[in-house]
N, C-alpha and C positions, 0 to 999 in steps of 0.2 A: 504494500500500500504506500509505503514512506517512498519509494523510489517512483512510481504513477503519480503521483502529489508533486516531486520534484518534477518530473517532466509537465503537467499544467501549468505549477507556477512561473514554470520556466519560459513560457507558452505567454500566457498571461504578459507576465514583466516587457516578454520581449518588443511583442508587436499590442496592447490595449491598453498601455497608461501612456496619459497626455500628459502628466505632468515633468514640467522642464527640465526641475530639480533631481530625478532620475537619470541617472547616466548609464552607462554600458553595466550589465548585470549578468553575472553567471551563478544558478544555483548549484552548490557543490552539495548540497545535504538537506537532506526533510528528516528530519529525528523525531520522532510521534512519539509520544509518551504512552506509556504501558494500558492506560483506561481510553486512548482516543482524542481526549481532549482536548490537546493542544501537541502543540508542532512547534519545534523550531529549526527554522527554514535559515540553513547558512546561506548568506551571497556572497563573492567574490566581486568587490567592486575596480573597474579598471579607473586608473586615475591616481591623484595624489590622495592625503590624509582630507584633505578640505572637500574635495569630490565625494569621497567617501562618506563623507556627513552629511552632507547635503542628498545623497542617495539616500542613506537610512533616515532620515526627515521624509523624504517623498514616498521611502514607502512605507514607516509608519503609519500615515496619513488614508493609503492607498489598501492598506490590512485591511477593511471590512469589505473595501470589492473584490478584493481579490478572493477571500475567504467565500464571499457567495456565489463569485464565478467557479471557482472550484468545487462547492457545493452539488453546482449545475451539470459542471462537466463530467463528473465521479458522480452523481446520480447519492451523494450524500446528505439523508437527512437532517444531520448534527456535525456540519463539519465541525474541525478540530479549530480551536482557538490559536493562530499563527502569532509567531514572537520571532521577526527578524534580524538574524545576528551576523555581523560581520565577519566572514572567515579568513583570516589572517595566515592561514598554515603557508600557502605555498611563498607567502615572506619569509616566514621562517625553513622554511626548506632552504631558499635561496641563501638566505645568511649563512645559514649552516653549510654550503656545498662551498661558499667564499670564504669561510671559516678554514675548510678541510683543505682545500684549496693551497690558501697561503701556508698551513702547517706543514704538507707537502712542500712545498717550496725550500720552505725553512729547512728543515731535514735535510732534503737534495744539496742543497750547499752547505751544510756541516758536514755532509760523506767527506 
C-alpha cells in the first residue's frame, strides 16, 4: 500500500498543484503507520536549503488535496493523515562518499 500511495502522491505533486512555492519534488518514501492512519511521505527536494522550505510550506498547505485526491485515486475511505518530511539521506550519502573519498586520498600518499 505505502509504495501505491508513493506513486499517486508522486503523480499528484508532479503534474496538479499550482502552487509556485513548490519546486521540483521527488517522493522517496510513504511510511504508513501500523493502524493506517497517517503516512509520512518523504520528499527529496531539488534546490538549495531556502527552496526547500519554501516547498514544504507549499505542500503543507496542499496536505488536505492531496490526501482526498489520493482518497479518490486508491478508492480509500479513510485515507491516512499525511505529514510531509524532508529526506535528507542522499546528502548524506554524498558527504559521506566525499568523506571516504579524501580519507583514501590521504592514505594513498602516506604509502
Amino acid at each position: 500500500m505505502g509504495e501505491a500511495m508513493r506513486e499517486e502522491i508522486e503523480t499528484i505533486l508532479e503534474g496538479e498543484l499550482g502552487d509556485p512555492r513548490i519546486g521540483l519534488v521527488n517522493v522517496s518514501e510513504v511510511q504508513l503507520a501500523g493502524d493506517s492512519r497517517s503516512a509520512r511521505v518523504f520528499v527529496v527536494v531539488q534546490g538549495d536549503d531556502e527552496e526547500a522550505e519554501r516547498t514544504m510550506r507549499g505542500l503543507l498547505n496542499a496536505t488536505a488535496f492531496v490526501r482526498h485526491q489520493l482518497a479518490e485515486r486508491l478508492h480509500l475511505r479513510h485515507p491516512p493523515e499525511l505529514f510531509f518530511q524532508l529526506d535528507r539521506s542522499q546528502e548524506y550519502v554524498s558527504r559521506i562518499d566525499q568523506l571516504l573519498k579524501r580519507t583514501r586520498k590521504k592514505q594513498a600518499r602516506e604509502e
